[in-house]
C-alpha positions in Angstrom: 118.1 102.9 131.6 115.0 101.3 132.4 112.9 103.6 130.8 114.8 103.3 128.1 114.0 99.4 127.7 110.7 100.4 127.8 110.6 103.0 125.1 112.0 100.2 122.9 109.5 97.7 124.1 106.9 100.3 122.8 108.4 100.3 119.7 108.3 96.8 119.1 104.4 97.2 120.2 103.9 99.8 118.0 105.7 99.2 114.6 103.2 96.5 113.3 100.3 98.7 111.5 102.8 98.6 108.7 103.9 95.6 108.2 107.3 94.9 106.5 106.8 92.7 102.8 108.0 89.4 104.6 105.4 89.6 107.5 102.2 90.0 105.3 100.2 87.0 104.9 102.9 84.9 106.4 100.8 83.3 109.3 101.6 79.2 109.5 99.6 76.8 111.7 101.9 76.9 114.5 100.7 80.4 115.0 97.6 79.2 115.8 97.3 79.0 119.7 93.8 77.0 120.0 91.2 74.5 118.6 89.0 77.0 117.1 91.9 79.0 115.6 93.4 75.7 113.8 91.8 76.2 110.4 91.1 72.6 109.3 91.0 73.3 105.2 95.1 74.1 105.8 96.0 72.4 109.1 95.9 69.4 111.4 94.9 69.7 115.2 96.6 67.3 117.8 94.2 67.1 120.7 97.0 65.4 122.9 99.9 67.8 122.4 97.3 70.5 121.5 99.2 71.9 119.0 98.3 73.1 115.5 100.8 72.2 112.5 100.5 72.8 109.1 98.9 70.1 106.5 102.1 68.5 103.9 101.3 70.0 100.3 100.2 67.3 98.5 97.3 67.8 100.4 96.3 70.4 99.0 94.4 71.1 95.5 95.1 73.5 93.9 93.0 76.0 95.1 94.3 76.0 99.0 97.9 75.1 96.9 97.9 78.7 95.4 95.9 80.4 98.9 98.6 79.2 101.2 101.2 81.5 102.9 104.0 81.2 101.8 105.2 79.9 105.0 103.7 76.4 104.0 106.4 76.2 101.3 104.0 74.5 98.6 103.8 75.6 94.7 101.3 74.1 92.3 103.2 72.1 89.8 100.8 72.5 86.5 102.9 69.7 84.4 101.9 67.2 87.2 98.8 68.8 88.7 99.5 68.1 92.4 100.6 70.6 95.3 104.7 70.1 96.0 107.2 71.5 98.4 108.7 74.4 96.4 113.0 74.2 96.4 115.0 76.8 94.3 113.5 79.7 92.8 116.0 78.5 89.8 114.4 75.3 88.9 111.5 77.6 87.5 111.5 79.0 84.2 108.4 80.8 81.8 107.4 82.7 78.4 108.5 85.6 78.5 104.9 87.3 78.3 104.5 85.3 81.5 107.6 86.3 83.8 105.5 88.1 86.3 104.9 84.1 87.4 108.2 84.3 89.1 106.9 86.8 91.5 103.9 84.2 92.2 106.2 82.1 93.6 107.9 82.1 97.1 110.4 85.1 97.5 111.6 85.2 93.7 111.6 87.3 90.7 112.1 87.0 86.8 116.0 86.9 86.3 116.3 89.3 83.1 120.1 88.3 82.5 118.2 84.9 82.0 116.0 86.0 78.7 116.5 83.0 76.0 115.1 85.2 73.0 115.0 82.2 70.5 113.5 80.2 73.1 110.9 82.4 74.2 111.5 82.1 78.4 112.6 83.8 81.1 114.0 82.1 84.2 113.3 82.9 87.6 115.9 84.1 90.8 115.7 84.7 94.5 114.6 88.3 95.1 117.6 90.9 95.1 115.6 93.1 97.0 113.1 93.5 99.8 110.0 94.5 97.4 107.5 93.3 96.1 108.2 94.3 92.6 112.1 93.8 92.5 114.3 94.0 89.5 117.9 94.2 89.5 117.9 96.4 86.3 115.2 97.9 83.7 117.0 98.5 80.2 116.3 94.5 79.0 112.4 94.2 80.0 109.8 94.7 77.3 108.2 97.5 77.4 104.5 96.0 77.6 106.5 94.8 81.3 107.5 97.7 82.3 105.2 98.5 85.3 106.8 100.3 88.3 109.4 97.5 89.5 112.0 98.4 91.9 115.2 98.0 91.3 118.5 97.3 94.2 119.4 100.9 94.4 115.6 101.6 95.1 114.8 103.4 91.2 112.1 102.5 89.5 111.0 100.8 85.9 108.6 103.7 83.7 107.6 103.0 80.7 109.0 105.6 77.7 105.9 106.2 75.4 107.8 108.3 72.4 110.6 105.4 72.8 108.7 102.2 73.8 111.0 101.6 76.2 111.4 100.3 79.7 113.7 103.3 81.3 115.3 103.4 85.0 113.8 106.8 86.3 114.9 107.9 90.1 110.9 108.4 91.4 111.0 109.4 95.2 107.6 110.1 95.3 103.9 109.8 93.7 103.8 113.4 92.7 107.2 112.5 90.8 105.0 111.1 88.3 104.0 113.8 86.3 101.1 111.8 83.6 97.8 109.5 84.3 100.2 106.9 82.3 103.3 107.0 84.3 101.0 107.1 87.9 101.4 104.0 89.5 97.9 103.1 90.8 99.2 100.5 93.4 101.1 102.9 95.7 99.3 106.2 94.5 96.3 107.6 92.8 95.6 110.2 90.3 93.3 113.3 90.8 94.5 115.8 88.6 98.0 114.9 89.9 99.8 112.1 91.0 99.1 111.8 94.9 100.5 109.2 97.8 97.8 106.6 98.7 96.3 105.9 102.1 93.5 103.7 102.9 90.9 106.8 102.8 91.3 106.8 99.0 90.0 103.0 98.7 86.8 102.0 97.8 84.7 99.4 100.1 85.6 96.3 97.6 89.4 97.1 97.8 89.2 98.4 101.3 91.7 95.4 102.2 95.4 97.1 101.9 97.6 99.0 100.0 101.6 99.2 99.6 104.4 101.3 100.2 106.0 103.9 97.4 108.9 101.3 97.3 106.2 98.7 97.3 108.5 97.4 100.8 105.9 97.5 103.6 101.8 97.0 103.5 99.5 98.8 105.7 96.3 97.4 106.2 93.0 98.9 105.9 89.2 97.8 106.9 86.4 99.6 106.5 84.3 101.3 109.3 81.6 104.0 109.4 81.7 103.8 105.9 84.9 104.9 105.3 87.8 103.1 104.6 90.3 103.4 107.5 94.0 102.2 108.9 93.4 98.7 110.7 94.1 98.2 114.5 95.0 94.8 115.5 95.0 95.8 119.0 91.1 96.1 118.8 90.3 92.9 117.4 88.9 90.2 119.0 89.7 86.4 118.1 87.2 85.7 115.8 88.8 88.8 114.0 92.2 88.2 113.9 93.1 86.2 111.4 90.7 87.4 108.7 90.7 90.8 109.0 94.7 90.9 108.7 94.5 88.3 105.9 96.7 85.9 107.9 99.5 88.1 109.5 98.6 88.4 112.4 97.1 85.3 114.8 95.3 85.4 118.6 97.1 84.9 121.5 95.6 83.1 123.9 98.0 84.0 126.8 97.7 87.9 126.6 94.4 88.0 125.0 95.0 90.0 122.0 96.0 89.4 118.5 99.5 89.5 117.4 101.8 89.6 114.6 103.2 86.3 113.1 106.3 87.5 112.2 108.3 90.0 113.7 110.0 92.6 111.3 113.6 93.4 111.1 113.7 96.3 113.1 111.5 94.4 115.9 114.2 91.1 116.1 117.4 94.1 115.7 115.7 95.7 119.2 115.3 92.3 120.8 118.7 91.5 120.0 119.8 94.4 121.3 117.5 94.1 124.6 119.2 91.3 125.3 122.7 92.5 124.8 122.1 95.3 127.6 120.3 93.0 129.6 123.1 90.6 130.0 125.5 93.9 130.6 123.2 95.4 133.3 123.6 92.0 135.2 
């Protein structure tokens, strides 16, 4: 039994070179354990309590507005021009040429039921699904739209050329994809085909990260020996941390090593479950 809690502490230690959507960038100033980690442009540093807490939004311009995590819970308001806390993904609404704003906000999407032809807008919704790119359906988005979102029973948006329409295709993988139009270039690359991406098949500029088929998970990249490779977090050092995992991960000063911010689902289900069998063993 006890190697069995150990296998599942390994897990937990080991499932975090992919990160889930809703761990990426998601590091707050609470994460940050020390002085030199509390980055003053977002966050305030109490020398008493030494303790590093995040700066309120209208603090912000609009420049660190828009560069915050979304764990600071601040939208840029362009009616008003200040930095406010963001509420309801409802209260947002946008021309219809412009819905991919709803995904620029914190965990929504455009809400297609919601299309006001005469009016020209689109309203936005919380996320129906864990991706990036989610969609409850395909058939009402225009066609010029139509760019590889994800809908809740995990299908995906493809554009029809001889139709001009936006049609919901079941895609399980890149070589599914069968033209250089229909390839989508965020999760997979053309080379005579339609092929999976890894970090290998980035260039140094975009050497950063790339996403999941379902556009669900992020893996992040860095590049070394000039060649673009999978990052380890393990090896950083503090200096690293933060940068190089653009703001997912943060050092901790206690175990000297840098660690994620937020732990996936699968990570808190095994905790829970650690716990469970640790109270049953006693």
């Amino acid at each position: 039994m006890i190697n069995m809690i150990g296998f599942l502490l390994l897990v937990i230690e080991t499932q975090t070179i992919t990160l889930e959507l809703n761990q990426f960038y998601e590091c707050s100033c609470e994460h940050l354990l020390t002085a030199q980690d509390c980055l003053i442009t977002f966050c305030n540093w109490n020398n008493n309590e030494e303790k590093c807490s995040n700066k309120s939004c209208n603090e912000f311009n609009q420049g660190d507005c828009q560069g915050v995590p979304d764990s600071f819970g601040c939208i840029w308001n362009y009616n008003s021009n200040e930095c406010q806390n963001f509420k309801n993904c409802s209260d947002y609404s946008f021309p219809i040429t412009q819905a991919s704003n709803c995904y620029g906000l914190i965990k929504c999407q455009a809400n297609i039921d919601s299309i006001d032809q005469t009016a020209d807008t689109v309203k936005c919704m919380d996320k129906s699904n864990d991706s990036a790119r989610s969609i409850a359906k395909c058939d009402q988005i225009p066609y010029r739209d139509c760019e590889w979102l994800v809908t809740d029973d995990n299908k995906k948006c493809v554009r029809n050329i001889q139709t001009q329409t936006c049609e919901t295709k079941t895609i399980n993988q890149c070589s599914d994809y069968k033209t250089l139009d229909e390839c989508d270039m965020n999760t997979c690359y053309w080379n005579d085909s339609c092929n999976s991406l890894d970090c290998s098949k980035l260039s140094e500029k975009n050497c950063q990260f790339y996403f999941s088929f379902d556009s669900k998970n992020i893996t992040l990249c860095t590049w070394k020996d000039n060649q673009c490779v999978e990052l380890e977090p393990e090896t950083l050092q503090q200096n690293q941390c933060l940068s190089y995992t653009i703001y997912s991960y943060a050092w901790n000063p206690d175990s000297e090593s840098c660690e994620v911010c937020q732990k996936s689902n699968l990570q808190e289900f095994i905790f829970c479950r650690l716990i469970l069998l640790a109270l049953v063993l006693n």
